[in-house]
N, C-alpha and C positions, 0 to 999 in steps of 0.2 A: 714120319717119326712119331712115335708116342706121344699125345697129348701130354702125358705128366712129365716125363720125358724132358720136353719141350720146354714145358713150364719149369722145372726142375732147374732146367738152364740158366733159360731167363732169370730167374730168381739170384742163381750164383753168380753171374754175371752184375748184375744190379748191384747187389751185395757188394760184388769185385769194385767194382769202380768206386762208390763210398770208401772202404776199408783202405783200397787199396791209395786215394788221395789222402785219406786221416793217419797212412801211418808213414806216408812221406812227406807231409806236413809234422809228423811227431820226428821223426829222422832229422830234420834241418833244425827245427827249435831245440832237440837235444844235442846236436852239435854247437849250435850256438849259445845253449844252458854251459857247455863244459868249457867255453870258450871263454864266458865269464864269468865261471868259476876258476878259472885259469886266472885270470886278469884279477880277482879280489884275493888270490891266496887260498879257495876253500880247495880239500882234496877231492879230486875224483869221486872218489869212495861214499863223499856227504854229497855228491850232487847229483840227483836224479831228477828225473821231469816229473813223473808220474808222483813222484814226493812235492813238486812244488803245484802240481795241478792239485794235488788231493788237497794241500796247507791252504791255494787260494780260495776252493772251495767251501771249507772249512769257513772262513774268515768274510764268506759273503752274508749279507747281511737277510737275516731268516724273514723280517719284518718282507722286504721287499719279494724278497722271492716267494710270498704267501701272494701279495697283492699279482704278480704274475701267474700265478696258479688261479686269482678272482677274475683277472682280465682274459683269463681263455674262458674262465666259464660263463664269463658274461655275451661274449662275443658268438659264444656258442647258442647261449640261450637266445642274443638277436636271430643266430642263422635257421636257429629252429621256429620261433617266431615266425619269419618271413618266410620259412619253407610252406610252414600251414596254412598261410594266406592263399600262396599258388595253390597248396593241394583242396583249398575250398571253393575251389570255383570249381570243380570236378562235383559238386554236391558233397561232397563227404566231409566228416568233422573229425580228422583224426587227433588224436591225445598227444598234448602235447611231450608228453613223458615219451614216447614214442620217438618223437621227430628228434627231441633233446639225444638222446639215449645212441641212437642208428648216427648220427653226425658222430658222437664218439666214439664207435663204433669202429666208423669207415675210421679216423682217422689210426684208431690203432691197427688196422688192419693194412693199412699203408707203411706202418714200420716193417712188416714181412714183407712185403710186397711191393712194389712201386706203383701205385693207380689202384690197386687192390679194394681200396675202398669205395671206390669211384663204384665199383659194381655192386658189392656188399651191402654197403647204405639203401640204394634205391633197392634192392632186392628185400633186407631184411623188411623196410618201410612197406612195400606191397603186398609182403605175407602176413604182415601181423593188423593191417589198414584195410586188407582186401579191395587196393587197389589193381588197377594195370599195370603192369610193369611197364611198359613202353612210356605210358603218362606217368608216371612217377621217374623215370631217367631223363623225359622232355622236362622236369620242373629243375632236377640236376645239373642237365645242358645249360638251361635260363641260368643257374648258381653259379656257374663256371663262367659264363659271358660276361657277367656283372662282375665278377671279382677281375677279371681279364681287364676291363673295362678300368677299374680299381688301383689295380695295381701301375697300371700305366700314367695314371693320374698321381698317384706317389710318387714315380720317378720320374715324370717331367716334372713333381712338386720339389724334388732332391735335385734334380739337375739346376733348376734356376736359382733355389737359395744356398745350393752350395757348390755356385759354379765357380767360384773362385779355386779352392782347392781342387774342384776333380779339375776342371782348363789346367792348371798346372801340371797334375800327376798326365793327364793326355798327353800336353805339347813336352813331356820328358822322356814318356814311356812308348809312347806307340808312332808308331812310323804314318803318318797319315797318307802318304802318295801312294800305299800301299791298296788302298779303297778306292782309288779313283776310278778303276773297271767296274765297283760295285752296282752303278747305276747300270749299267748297262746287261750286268748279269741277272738284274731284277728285270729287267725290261724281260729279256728273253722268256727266261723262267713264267713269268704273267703271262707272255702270246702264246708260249705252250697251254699254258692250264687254260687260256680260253679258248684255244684250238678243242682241245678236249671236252671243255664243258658243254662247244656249241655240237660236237658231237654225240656227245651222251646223250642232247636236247633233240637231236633230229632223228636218233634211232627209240627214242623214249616211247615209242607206240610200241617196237617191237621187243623191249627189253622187257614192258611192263604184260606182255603178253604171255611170256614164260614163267613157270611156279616161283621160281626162286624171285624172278621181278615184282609180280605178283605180294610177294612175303616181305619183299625190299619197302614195296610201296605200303603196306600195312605197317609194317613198322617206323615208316619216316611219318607218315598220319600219326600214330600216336605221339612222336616223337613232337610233331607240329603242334599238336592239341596241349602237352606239356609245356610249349616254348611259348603260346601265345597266352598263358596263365598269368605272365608277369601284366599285362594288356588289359587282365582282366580282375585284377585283385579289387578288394570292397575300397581300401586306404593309399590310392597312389604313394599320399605323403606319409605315411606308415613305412611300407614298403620302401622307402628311401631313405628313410629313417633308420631305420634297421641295418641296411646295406652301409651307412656311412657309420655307423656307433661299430659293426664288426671290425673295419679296417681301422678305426681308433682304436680298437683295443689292440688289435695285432701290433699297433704302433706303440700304447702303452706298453705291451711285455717287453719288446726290447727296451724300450725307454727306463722300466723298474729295474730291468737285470744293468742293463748300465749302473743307475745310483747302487745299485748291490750291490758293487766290487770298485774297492777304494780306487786302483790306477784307472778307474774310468768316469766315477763320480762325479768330476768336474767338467765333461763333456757337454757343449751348448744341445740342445734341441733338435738343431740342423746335424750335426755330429749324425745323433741318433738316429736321425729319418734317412740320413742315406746308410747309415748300417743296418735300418731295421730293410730297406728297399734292396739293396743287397743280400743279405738273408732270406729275401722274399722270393728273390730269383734263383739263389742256392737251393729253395726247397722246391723249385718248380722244376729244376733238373730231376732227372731220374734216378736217385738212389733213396734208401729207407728212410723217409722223412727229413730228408736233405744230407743225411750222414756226409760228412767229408767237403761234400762242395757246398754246405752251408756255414763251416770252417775260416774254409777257404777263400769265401766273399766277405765275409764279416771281418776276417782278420786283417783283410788288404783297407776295407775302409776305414777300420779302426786306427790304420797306422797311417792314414791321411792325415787323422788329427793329433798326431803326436805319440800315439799311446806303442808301447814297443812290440814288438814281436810275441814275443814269448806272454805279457802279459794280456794281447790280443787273442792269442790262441788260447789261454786260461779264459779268459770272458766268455769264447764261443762254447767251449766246453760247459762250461756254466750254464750257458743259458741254453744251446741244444738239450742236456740233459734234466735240465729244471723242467723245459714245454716236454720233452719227447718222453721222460721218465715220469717226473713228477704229475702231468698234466696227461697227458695219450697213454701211457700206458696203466696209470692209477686208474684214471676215468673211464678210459676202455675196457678194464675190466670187469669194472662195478657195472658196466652197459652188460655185458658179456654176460652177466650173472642176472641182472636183474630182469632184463627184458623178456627172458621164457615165464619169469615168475608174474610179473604185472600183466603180463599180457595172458595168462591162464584163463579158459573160461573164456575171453574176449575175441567175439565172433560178428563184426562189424558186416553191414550191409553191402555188397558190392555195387555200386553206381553205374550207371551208362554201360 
């Protein structure tokens, strides 16, 4: 099949599955918008969703949703920060306007695409740093491991302080007898992939003997030399530093867009951390910067604590479009624009 082709797919597919959960999520709140239009007396005719999504918008509060637009750029300027540390121990001193710039970069380039940026970032960053590209995707690999690392620490932080409400929504909602094979199908699944692995490991003389092995193993070398960067930075505690101020602020933007919008203002702390952990995982799924199923995790945790349907799917809307409009696609552009021009004339040294 055609490369583009393929891609082309892939793309509409992606796409498909966001649009396609955000406008069956829009389906069910507009029947239930008309349902309680029904029940207060208002006509049909005065009540549309897209009229009360636009009015809640409206009515969030500008203060807040500025300080959310300060806490991605803060969070950004950590990740660019700590990106430079890894890419210094390769000898090279690249600008930080660069590292800043390519982060926003990837992330707008993530709205078309799902992972899109994952390649973009490191790629822009090694043309314009005259870096490796292998060692510059091993110091991205390190970015991902550490946020992996991150995020699992926020939700076992979300499961214990607010085990009370999810134990409840569990022991109502989900069939638990239903997972009891679970263990057993991990087991399997694990003796397969170490079947395999101790495979690859005993023919690994003759695979690496072939060009394309060969290519496999220059590339996992670079990939290695990027990974062992986090190992090697000047400021351990810099570096951690960093790493724990970006997940505070990803935790701060939900936290501001909550006080932004009145039905959610009075939400505890705990509230927050499992809707911002929620959210976290909606955007880890695969569609345009979470479209649809970051919706659809937010609005289910929201209605944990009380907060109704319809004015939970106004919040997500809210705050999806504040980080992904306001925030990725502003900041992405001004990346998009500025980076051929700062970078003009700028012909760094290639290292190792």
């Amino acid at each position: 099949m055609n490369k583009r082709l393929a891609n082309a797919l892939k793309f509409i597919a992606f796409v498909g599955v966001g649009v396609g959960i955000l406008y069956l999520m829009y389906r069910s709140q507009q029947a239930a918008y008309l349902l309680q239009c029904q029940l207060d007396g208002v006509p049909e005719d005065q009540c549309s969703l897209l009229d009360k999504l636009a009015a809640d918008f409206r009515s969030a509060s500008p203060f807040y949703l500025f300080l959310t637009l300060l806490a991605f750029c803060v969070s950004n300027l950590s990740r660019a920060l700590r990106w430079n540390m890894m890419l210094r121990t390769f000898g090279n001193t690249p600008k930080l306007s660069n590292a800043f710039l390519t982060i926003n970069l990837g992330y707008f380039a993530n709205l078309g695409f799902p992972r899109l940026g994952e390649i973009l970032r490191p790629a822009t960053m090694a043309r314009y740093e005259n870096i490796a590209l292998e060692r510059v995707v091993g110091t991205v690999v390190v970015e991902r491991m550490v946020d992996v690392i991150f995020i699992l620490i926020a939700t076992a932080l979300a499961l214990v302080l607010g085990k009370d409400v999810i134990m409840d929504w569990v022991l109502s909602s989900v069939d638990v007898s239903k997972f009891a094979s679970l263990p057993y199908i991990l087991g399997i699944g694990g003796a397969l992939g170490c079947i395999l692995l101790y495979l690859l490991w005993h023919q690994r003389q003759r695979i690496m003997a072939t060009k394309i092995g060969g290519k496999i193993m220059d590339i996992l070398k670079g990939f290695g030399e990027g990974i062992q960067t986090a190992l090697r930075v000047k400021s351990p505690a810099l570096f951690l530093f960093h790493s724990v101020n970006i997940w505070v602020m990803y935790f701060l933007m939900t936290w501001f867009t909550i006080l932004a919008f009145k039905p959610t203002e009075a939400l505890s702390p705990v509230a927050a951390l499992v809707t911002f952990v929620s959210g976290g995982w909606g955007i880890v799924i695969p569609s345009p910067g979470g479209m649809g199923t970051y919706h659809f995790l937010t609005g289910e945790a929201l209605q944990l604590y009380g907060v109704s349907a319809l004015n939970a799917f106004s919040w997500s809307n809210i705050s999806f479009f504040t980080i992904q409009i306001g925030c990725n696609v502003l900041i992405g552009l001004v990346a998009l624009l500025l980076l051929p021009v700062i970078n003009k004339g700028y012909a760094p040294e290639r290292v190792g």
